[in-house]
C-alpha angles and dihedrals in degrees: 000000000000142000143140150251129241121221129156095338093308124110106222111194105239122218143206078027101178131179125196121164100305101337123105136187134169133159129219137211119216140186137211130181087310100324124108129208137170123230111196116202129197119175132165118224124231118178104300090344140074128186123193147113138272122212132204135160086285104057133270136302125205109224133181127203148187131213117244150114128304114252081026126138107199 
């Protein structure tokens, strides 16, 4: 499988993307004026919506989402 990540206008390639029942997990790789950090993210699927949490070096973070499609306002 593969897929990206959205932020700030800008599609990141995730990596390690897993799906398991409901269960989902990806890491990204991102770039900042020449330093480098990884999100993991881990998310559990309920219907058109996921809630879970995403870690880096400076602690994690709870998120929600809802399916939908790209350029999409719900």
């Amino acid at each position: 499988m593969t897929g990206t990540y959205q932020m700030r206008n800008r599609d990141v390639p995730v990596k390690d993307l897993k799906v398991e029942g409901n269960k989902l997990s990806f890491k990204v790789e991102m770039t900042f004026n020449e330093r480098s950090f990884e999100m993991d993210f881990k998310a559990e699927i309920d219907g058109d919506t996921l809630k879970g949490e995403s870690t880096t070096q400076r602690g994690t973070r709870e998120f929600t989402g809802k399916k939908g499609v790209p350029g999409e306002s719900a």
